[in-house]
Structures are given as C-alpha cells and as structure tokens.
ChimeraX commands (.cxc) that place a marker at each C-alpha (Angstrom):
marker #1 position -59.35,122.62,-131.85 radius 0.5
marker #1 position -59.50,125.17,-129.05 radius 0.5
marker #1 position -57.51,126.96,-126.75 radius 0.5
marker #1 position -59.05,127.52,-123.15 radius 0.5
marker #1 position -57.39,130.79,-121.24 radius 0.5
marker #1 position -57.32,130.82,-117.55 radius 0.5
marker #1 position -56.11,134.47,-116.90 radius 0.5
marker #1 position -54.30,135.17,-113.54 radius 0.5
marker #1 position -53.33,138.60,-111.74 radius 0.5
marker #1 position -49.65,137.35,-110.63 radius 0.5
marker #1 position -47.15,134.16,-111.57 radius 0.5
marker #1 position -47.71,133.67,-107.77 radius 0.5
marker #1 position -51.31,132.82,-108.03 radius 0.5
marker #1 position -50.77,131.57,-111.39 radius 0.5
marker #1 position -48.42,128.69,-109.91 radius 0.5
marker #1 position -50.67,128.44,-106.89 radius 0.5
marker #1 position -53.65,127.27,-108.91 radius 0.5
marker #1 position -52.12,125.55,-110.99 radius 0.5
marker #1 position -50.32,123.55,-108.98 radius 0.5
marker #1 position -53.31,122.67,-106.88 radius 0.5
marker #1 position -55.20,121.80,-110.62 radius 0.5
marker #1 position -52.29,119.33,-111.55 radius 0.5
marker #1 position -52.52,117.66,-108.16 radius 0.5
marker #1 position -56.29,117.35,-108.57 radius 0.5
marker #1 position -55.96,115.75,-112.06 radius 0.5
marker #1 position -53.00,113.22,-110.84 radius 0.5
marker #1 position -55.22,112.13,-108.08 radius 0.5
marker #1 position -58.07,111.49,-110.01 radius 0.5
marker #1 position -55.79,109.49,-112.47 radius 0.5
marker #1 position -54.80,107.48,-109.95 radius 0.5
marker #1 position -58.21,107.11,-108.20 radius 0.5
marker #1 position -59.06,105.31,-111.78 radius 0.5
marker #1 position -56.66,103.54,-113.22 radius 0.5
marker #1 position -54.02,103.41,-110.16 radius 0.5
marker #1 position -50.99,105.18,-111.91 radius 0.5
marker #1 position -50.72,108.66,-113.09 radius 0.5
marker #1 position -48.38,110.64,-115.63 radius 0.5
marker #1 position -46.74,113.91,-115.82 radius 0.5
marker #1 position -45.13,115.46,-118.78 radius 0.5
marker #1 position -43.67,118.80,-118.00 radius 0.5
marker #1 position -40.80,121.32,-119.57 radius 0.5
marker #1 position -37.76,122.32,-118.32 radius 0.5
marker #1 position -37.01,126.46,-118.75 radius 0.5
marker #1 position -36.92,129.15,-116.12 radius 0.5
marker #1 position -40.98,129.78,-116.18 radius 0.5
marker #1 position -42.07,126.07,-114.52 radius 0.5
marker #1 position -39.76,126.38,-111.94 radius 0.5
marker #1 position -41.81,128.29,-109.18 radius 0.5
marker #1 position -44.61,126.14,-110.34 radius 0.5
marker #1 position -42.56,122.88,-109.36 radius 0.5
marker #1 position -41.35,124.51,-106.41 radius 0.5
marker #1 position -45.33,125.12,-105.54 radius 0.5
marker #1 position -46.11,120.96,-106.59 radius 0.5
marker #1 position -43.51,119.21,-105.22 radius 0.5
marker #1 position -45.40,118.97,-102.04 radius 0.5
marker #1 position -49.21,118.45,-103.21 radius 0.5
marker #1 position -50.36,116.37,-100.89 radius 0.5
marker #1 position -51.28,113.35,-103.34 radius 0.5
marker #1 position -49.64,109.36,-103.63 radius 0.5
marker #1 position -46.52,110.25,-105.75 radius 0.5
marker #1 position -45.38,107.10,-105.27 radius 0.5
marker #1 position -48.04,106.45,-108.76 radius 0.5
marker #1 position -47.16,109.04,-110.21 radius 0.5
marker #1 position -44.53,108.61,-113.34 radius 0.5
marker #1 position -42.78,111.73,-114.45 radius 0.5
marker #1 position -41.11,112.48,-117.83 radius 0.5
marker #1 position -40.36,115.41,-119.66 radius 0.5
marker #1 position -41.46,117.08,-123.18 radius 0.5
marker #1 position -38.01,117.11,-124.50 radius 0.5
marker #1 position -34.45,117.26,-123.49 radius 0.5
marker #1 position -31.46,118.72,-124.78 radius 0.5
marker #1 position -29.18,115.81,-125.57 radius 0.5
marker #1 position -26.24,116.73,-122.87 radius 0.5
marker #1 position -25.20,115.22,-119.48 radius 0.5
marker #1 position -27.46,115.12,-116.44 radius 0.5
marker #1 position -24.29,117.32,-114.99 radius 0.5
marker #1 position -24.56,119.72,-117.35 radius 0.5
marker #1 position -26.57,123.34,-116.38 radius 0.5
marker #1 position -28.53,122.80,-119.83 radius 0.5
marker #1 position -30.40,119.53,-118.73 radius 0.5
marker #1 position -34.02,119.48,-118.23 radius 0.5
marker #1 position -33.19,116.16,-116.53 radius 0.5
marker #1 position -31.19,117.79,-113.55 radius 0.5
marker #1 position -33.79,121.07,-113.36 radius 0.5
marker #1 position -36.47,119.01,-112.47 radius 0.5
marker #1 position -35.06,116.51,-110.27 radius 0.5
marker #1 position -33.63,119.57,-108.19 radius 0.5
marker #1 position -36.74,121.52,-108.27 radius 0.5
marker #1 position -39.72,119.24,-108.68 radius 0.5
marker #1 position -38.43,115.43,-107.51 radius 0.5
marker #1 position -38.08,117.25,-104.27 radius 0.5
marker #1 position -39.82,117.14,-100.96 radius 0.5
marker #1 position -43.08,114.33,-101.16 radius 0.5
marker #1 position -42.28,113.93,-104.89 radius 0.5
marker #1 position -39.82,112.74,-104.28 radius 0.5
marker #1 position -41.41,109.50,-104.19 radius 0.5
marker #1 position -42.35,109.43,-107.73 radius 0.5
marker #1 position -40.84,107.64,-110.26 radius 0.5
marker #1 position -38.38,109.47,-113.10 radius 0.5
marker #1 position -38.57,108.43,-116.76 radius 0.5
marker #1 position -35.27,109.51,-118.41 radius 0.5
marker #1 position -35.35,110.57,-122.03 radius 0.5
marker #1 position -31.42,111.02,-122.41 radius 0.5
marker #1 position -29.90,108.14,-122.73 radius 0.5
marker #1 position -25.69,107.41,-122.99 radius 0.5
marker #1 position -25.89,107.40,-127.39 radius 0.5
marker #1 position -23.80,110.10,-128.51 radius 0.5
marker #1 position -26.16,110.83,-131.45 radius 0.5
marker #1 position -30.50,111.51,-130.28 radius 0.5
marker #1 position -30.99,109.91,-133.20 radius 0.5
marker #1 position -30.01,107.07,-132.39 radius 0.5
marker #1 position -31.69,106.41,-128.83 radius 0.5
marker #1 position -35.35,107.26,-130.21 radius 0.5
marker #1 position -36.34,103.56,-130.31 radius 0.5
marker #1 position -35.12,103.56,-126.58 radius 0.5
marker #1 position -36.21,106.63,-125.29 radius 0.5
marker #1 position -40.35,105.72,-126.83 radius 0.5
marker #1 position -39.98,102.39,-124.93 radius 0.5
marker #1 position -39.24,103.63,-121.82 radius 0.5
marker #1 position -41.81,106.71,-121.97 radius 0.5
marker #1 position -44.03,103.28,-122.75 radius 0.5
marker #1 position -43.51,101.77,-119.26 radius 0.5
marker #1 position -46.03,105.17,-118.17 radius 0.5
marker #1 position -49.12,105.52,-118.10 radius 0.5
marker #1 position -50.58,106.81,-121.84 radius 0.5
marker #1 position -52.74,108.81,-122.80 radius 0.5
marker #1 position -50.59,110.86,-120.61 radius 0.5
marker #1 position -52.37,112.23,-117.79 radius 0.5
marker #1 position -50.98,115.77,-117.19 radius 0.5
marker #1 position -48.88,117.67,-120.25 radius 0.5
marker #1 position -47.20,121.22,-119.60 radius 0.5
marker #1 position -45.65,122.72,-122.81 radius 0.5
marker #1 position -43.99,125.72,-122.88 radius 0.5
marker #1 position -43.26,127.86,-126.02 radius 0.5
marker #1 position -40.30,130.06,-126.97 radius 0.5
marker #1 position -40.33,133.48,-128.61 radius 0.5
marker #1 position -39.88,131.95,-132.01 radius 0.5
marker #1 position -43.07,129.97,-131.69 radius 0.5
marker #1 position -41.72,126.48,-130.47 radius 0.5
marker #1 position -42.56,124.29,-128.47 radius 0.5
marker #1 position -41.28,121.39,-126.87 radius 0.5
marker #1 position -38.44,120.51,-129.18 radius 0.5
marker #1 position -40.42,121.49,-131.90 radius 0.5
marker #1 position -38.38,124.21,-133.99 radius 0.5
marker #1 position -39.22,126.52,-137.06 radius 0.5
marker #1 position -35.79,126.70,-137.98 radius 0.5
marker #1 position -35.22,122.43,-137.92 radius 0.5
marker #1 position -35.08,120.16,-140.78 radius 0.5
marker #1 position -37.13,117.68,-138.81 radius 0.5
marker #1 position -39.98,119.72,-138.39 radius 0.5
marker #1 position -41.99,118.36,-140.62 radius 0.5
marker #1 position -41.75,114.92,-139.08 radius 0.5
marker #1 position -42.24,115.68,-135.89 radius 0.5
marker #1 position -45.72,117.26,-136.40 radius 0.5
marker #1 position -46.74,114.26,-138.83 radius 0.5
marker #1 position -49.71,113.07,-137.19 radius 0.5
marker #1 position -49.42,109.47,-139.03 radius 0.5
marker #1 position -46.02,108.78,-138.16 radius 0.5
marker #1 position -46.20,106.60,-135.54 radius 0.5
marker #1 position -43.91,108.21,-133.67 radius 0.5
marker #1 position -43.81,109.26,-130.34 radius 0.5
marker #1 position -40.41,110.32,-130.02 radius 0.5
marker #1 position -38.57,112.32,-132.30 radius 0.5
marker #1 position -34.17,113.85,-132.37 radius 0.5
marker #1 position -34.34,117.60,-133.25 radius 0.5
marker #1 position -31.19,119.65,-134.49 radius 0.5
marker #1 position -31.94,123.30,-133.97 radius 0.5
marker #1 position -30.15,125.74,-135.88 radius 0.5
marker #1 position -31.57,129.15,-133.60 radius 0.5
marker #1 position -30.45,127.39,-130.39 radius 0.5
marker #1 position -27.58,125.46,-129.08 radius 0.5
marker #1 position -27.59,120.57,-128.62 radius 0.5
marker #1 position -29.18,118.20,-130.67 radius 0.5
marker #1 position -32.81,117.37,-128.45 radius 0.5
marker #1 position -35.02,114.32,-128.04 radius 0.5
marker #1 position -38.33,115.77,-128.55 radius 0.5
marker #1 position -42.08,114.27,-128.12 radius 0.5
marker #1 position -44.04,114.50,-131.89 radius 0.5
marker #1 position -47.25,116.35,-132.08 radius 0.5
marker #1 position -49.01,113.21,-132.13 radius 0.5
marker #1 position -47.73,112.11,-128.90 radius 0.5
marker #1 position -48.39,115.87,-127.67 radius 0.5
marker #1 position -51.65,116.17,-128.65 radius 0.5
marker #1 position -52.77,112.33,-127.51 radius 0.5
marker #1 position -52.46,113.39,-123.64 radius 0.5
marker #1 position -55.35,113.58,-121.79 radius 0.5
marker #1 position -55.11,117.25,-120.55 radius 0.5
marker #1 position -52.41,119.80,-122.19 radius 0.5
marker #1 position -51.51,123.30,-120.82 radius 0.5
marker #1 position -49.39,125.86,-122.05 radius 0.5
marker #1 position -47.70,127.53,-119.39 radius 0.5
marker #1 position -46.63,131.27,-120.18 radius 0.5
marker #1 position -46.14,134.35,-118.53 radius 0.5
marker #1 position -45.37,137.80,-119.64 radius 0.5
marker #1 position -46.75,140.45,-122.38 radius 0.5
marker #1 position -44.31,139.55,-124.54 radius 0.5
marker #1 position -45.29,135.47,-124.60 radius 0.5
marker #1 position -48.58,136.20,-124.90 radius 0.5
marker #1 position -48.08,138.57,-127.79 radius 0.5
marker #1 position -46.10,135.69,-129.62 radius 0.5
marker #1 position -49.06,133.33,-128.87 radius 0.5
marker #1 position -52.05,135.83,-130.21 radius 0.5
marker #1 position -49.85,136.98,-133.12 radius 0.5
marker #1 position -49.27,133.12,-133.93 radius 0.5
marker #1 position -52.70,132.18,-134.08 radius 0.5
marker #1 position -53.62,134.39,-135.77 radius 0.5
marker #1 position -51.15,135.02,-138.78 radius 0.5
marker #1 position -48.84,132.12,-138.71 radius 0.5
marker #1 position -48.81,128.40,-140.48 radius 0.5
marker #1 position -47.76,125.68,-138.03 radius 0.5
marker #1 position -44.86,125.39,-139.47 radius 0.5
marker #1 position -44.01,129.00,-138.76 radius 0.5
marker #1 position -44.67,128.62,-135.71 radius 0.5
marker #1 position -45.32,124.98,-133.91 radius 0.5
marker #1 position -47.64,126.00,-131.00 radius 0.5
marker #1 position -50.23,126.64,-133.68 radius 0.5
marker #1 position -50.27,122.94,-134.86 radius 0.5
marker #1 position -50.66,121.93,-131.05 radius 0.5
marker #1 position -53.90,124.55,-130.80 radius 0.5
marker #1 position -55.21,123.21,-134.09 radius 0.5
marker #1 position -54.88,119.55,-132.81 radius 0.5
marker #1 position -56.05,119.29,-129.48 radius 0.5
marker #1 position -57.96,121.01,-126.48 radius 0.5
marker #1 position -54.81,123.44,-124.64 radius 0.5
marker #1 position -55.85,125.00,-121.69 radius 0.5
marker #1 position -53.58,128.44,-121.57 radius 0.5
marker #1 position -52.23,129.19,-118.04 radius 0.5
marker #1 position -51.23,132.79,-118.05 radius 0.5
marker #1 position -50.27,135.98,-116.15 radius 0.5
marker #1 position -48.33,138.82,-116.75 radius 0.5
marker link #1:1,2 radius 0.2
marker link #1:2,3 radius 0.2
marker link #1:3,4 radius 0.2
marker link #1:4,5 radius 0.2
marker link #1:5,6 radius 0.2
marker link #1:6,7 radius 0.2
marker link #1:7,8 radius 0.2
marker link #1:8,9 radius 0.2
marker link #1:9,10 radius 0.2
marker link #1:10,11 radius 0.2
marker link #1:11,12 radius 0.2
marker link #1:12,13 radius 0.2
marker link #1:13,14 radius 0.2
marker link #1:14,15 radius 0.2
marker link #1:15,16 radius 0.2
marker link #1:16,17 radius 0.2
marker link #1:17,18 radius 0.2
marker link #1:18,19 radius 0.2
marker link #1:19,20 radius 0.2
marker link #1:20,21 radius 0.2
marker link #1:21,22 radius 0.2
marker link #1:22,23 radius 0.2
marker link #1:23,24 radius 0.2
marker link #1:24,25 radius 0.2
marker link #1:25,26 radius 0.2
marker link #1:26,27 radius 0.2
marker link #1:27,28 radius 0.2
marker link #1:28,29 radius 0.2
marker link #1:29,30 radius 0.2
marker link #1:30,31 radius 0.2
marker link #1:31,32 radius 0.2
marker link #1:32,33 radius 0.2
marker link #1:33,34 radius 0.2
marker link #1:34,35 radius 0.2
marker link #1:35,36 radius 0.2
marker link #1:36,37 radius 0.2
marker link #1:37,38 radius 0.2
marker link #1:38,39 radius 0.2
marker link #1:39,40 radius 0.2
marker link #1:40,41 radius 0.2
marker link #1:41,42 radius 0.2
marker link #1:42,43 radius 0.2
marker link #1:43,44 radius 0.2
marker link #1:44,45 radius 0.2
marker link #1:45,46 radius 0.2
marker link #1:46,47 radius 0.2
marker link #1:47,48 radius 0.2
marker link #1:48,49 radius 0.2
marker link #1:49,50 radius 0.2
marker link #1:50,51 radius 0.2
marker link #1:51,52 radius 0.2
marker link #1:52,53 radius 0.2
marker link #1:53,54 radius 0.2
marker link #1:54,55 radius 0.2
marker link #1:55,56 radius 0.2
marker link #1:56,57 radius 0.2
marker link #1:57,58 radius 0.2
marker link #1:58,59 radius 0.2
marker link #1:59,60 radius 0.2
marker link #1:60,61 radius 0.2
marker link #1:61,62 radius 0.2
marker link #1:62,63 radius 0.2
marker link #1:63,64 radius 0.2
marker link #1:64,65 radius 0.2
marker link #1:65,66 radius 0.2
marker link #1:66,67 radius 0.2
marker link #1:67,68 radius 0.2
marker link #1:68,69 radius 0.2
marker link #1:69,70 radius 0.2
marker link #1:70,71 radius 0.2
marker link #1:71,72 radius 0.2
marker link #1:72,73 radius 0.2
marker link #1:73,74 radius 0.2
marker link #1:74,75 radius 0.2
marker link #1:75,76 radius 0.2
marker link #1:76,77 radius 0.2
marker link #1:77,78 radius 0.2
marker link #1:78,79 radius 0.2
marker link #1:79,80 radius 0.2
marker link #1:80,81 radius 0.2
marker link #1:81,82 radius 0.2
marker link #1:82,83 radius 0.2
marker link #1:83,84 radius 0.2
marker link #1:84,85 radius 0.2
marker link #1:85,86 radius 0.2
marker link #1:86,87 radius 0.2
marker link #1:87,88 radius 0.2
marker link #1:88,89 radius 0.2
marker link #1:89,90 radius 0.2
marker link #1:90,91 radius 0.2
marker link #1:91,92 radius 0.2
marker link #1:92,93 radius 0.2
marker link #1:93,94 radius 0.2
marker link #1:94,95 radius 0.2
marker link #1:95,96 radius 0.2
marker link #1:96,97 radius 0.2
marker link #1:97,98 radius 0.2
marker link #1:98,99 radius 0.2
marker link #1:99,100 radius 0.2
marker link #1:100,101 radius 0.2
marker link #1:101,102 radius 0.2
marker link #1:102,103 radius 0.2
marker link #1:103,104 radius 0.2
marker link #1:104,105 radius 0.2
marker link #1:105,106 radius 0.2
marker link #1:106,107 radius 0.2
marker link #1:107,108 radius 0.2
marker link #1:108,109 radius 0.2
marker link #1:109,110 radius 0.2
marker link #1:110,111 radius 0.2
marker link #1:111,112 radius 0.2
marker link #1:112,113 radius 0.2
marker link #1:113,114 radius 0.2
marker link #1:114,115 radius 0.2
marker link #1:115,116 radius 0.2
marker link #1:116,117 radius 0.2
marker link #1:117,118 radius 0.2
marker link #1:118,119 radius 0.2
marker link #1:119,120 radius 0.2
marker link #1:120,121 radius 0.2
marker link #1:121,122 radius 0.2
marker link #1:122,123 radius 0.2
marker link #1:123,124 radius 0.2
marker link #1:124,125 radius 0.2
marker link #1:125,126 radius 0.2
marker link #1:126,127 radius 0.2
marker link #1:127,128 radius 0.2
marker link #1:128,129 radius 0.2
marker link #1:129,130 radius 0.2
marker link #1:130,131 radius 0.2
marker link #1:131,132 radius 0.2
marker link #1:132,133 radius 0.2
marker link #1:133,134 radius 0.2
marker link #1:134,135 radius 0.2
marker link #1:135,136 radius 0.2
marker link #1:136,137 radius 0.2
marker link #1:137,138 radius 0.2
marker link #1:138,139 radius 0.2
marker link #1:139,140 radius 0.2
marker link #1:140,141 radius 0.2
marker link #1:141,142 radius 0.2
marker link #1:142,143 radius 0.2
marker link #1:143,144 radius 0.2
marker link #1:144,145 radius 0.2
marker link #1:145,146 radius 0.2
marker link #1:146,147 radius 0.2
marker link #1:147,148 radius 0.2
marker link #1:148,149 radius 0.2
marker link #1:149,150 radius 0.2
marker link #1:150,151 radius 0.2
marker link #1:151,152 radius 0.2
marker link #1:152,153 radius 0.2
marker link #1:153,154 radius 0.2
marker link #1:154,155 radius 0.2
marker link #1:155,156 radius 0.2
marker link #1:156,157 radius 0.2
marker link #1:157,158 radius 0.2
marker link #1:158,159 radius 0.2
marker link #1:159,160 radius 0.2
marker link #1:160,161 radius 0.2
marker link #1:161,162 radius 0.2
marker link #1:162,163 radius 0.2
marker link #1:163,164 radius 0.2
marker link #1:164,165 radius 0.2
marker link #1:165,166 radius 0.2
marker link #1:166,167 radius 0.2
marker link #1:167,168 radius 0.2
marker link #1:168,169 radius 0.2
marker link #1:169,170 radius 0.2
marker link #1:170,171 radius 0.2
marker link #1:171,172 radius 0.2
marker link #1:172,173 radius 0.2
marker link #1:173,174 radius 0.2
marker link #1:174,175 radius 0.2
marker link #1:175,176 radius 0.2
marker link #1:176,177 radius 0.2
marker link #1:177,178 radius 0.2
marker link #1:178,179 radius 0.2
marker link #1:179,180 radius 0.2
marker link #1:180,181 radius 0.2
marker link #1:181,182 radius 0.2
marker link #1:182,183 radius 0.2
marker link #1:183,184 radius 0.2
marker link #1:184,185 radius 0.2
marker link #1:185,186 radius 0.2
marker link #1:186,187 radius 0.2
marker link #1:187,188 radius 0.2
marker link #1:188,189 radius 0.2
marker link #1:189,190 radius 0.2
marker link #1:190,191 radius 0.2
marker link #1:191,192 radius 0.2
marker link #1:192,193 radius 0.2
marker link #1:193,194 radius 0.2
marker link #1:194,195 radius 0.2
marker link #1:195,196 radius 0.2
marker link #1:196,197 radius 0.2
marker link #1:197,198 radius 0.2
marker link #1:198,199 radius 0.2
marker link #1:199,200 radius 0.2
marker link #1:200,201 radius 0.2
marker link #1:201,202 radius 0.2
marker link #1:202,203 radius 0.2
marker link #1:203,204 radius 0.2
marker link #1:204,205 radius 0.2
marker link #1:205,206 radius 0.2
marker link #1:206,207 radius 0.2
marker link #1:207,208 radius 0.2
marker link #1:208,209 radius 0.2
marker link #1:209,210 radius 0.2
marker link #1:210,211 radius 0.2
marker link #1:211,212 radius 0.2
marker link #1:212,213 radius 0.2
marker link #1:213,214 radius 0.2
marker link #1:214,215 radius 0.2
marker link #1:215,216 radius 0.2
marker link #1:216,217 radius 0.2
marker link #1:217,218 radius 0.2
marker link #1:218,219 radius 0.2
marker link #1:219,220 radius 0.2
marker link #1:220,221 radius 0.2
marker link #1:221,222 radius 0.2
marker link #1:222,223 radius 0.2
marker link #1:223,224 radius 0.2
marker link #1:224,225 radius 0.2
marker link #1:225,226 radius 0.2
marker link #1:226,227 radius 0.2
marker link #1:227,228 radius 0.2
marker link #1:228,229 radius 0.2
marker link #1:229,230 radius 0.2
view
C-alpha cells in the first residue's frame, strides 16, 4: 500500500523519537480500549531503542508485549529474542508489563503453533504497536527467501497467525508471525539503520517479487512507516 519514511540525522535521535512515538501510541491505546500491545524484533538495531523505551513514562502495567518471531532455542541461550528483550526492554518502569512468550518447551516449532497463536490471543489485536526489522537478504520477521514455508506464511487467507520457519541461510528452526497477522496491526514500522539497509530496502521495492524478498509483500499489504538513519 505505502511506505511512509521518517528520515533522521543519527540512530540517537532516531531512537529518541521513536521511542517517544511508541509511548504516545501505547497510551492512546490504552486511553481507549484499556490495554495496549507491542510487537517488536529482537537483533542488535532495537536495542538502543528499548534501552530509550523502557522508561516512557506511560501505565505498562496494560501494556502486553510479544515479539515478531523467535528462534526456537532456550531463553538461556545468547540467540533468544526472548532473553534480549527482557534484559533490555522489560527493564526499568516496563518492567511492569506483561510478557507473552512465543517459545514454548516442544522440541519441534511446528508443533507449538496452535499454542503459541492462543497465547498471542490473550493480547490485545489488532496489535497496537508492530516493529519489524529486515535482514540483508530481504526478510523479515521470520519470513525467509530461502524457506520452504514461505509461501504459507505470506498467504493472506490462511488463517494463520502463527507460522514454524526452517531457514536454510541462517542457523534454528523459528516461530514466526504470517503476513496476515503482520499486516493486521494497527501501526507497523520498519526499523533500519545504515546505507547498506536502506539500499536493500529501495533495491527491493523496486526490482524484487515478494517472494524474493518478504519486506516487499509487507509494503504491498499494509501502511509501514520507515524509521531510518544512517
């Protein structure tokens, strides 16, 4: 549908801004219907922007928080998304909200997706607040080029919200959200920063199918606001 750019001279003010937009958005969520949700991705580029939310002055005690996807591994392990943003975001006054796990103990993702959509139903949906992120091969969330469940997961009549991802360019199975589920939430950003992202994202759009290259099915589907700096 669109893609919105908001263009910033440093990460710094980059995560400033938007830190103080997500807060805005989560208040007014609550303000109306008394809960709020956030949706956010794990990776080294959020984490100053976490560091910069965790203590928005806003009732985190409504606030639900869940993530995109997660890499089907122990809490323990250095690879979780679970244990980056309970160390870096569940911190401080947010620590007060409430965290919805995706991982679950099933060996096998595949198995836990029934599990994994009803407990990301106990939040509140549309989802309020959704922060994607997008790798140099054009994915986002768990949403690979190179996986055999590609196609399914950006089926936007599947019903699914949830969906187990086996990459074959990158290392653990993942529980990923669909597109539909993406693409549903009430405001989406994608959260980049460097030349190099940005170059990936223009050349994308521009030349690439969505299944070359999954951020273009999210930009065809919905309104994404960009959030970028160099």
């Amino acid at each position: 549908m669109a893609l919105i750019e908001s263009v910033y001279e440093s990460a710094e003010a980059l995560n400033t801004a938007f830190a103080d937009d997500i807060a805005r958005l989560l208040s007014d969520a609550i303000a109306s219907r008394g809960k709020a949700s956030l949706m956010v991705s794990g990776g080294r580029t959020p984490l100053p922007l976490f560091q910069a939310l965790c203590n928005a002055d806003i009732d985190w005690s409504n606030v639900d928080v869940s993530l995109v996807d997660e890499r089907w591994v122990d809490e323990q392990d250095d690879a979780s998304n679970t244990k980056l943003v309970k160390q870096n975001l569940l911190v401080g006054k947010a620590a007060a909200a409430r965290f919805v796990d995706m991982k679950s103990a099933e060996s096998d993702a595949a198995d836990a997706v029934l599990d994994c959509e009803a407990r990301l139903a106990t939040m509140s949906q549309p989802f309020d607040v959704l922060i994607l992120g997008m790798g140099e091969d054009g994915h986002t969330a768990s949403l690979f080029p190179c996986s055999e469940q590609l196609e399914a997961g950006l089926d936007m009549n599947s019903g699914r919200v949830c969906i187990a991802t086996q990459p074959t360019t990158a290392p653990h199975q993942r529980m990923s959200l669909t597109l539909p589920a993406i693409v549903s939430s009430r405001n989406i950003f994608l959260h980049l920063t460097g030349d190099k992202k940005r170059d990936v994202l223009n050349d994308a759009l521009a030349n690439a199918s969505a299944a070359e290259k999954p951020i273009v099915a999210v930009v065809n589907a919905a309104q994404v606001t960009l959030k970028w700096a160099p």
